[in-house]
C-alpha positions as CSV (number, residue, x, y, z in Angstrom):
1,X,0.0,0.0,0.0
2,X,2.9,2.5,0.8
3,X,3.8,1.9,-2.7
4,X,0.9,2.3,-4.2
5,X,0.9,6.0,-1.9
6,X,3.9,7.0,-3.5
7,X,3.0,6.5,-6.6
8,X,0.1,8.3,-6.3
9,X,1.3,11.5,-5.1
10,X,4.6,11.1,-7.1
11,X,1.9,11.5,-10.6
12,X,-0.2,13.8,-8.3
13,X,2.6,16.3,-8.5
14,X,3.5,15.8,-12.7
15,X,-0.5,16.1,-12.7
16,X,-0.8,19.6,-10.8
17,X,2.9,20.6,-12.5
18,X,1.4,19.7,-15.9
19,X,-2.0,21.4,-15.8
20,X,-0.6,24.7,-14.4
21,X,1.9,24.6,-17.2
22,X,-1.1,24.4,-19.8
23,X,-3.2,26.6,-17.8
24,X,-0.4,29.8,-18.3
25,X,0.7,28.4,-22.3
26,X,-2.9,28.5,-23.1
27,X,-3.6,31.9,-21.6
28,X,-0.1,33.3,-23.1
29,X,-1.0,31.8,-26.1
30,X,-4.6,33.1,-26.1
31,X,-2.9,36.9,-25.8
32,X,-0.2,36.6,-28.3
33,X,-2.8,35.4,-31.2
34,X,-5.0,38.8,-29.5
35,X,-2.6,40.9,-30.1
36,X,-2.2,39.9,-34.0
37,X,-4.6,42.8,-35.7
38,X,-2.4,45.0,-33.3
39,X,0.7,43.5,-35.0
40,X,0.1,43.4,-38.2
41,X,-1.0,47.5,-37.8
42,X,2.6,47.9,-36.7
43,X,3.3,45.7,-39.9
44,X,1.8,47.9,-42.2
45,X,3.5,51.1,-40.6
46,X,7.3,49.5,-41.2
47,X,6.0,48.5,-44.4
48,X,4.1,52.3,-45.2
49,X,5.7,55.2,-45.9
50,X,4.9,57.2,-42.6
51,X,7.8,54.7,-40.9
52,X,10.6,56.1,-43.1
53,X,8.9,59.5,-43.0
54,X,9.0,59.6,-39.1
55,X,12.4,58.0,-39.2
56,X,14.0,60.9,-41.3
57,X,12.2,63.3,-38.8
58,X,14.1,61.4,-35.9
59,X,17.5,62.0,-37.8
60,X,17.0,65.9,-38.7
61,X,16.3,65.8,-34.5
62,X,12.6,66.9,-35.1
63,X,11.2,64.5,-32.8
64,X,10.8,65.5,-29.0
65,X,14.3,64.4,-27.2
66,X,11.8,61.9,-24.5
67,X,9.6,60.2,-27.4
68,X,10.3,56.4,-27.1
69,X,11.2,55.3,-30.6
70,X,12.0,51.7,-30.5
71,X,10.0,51.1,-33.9
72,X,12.1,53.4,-35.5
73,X,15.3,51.0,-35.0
74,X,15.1,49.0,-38.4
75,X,16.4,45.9,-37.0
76,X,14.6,46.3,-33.5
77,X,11.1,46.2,-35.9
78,X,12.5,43.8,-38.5
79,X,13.5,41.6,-35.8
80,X,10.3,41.8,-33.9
81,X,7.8,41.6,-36.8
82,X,10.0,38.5,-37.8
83,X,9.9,36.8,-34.4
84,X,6.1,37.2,-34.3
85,X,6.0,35.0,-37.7
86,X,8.4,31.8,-36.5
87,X,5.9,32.0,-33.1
88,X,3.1,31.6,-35.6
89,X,4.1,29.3,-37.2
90,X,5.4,27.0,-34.5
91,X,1.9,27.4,-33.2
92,X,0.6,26.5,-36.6
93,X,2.6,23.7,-36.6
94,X,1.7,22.2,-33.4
95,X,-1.7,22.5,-33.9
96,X,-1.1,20.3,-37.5
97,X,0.8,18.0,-35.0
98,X,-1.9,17.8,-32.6
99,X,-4.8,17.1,-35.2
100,X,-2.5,14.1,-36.6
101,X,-2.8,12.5,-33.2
């Protein structure tokens, strides 16, 4: 019987680790895909001509001196805009890996 105890609470504790694990992915996940229309606003800005106009104001020093400007780094957009598409995709692909099983 003690061994049957210990295995209990042994997958007791994988149990409760597991489901709180899923519980946050699934509401992370849930916000990431929410902030997509967002995203893909600040998609069309890079890609618009407003980005590089704002960007040439930033160089002439037009632009107030406490203005966060983080889209205006090229790579700091590039790379973030990319990083949203491979976490779209892994997502796309799990779910084509879950359906399979």
């Amino acid at each position: 019987m003690k061994k049957a105890v210990k295995r209990i609470k042994e997958a007791e504790e994988i149990y409760t680790k597991a489901a709180e694990a899923m519980d946050r992915l699934e509401s992370s996940m849930e916000g990431f895909l929410a902030l997509q229309p967002m995203i893909e606003k600040l998609a069309e800005y890079y890609d618009g001509p407003d980005w590089i106009k704002d960007l040439e104001l930033d160089e002439k020093g037009e632009l107030p001196s406490d203005l966060k400007r983080g889209v205006l780094s090229e790579d700091g957009i590039y790379n973030l805009l990319e990083r949203n598409r491979e976490l779209l995709e892994s997502i796309t692909a799990g779910d084509e890996k879950c359906t399979k099983n």
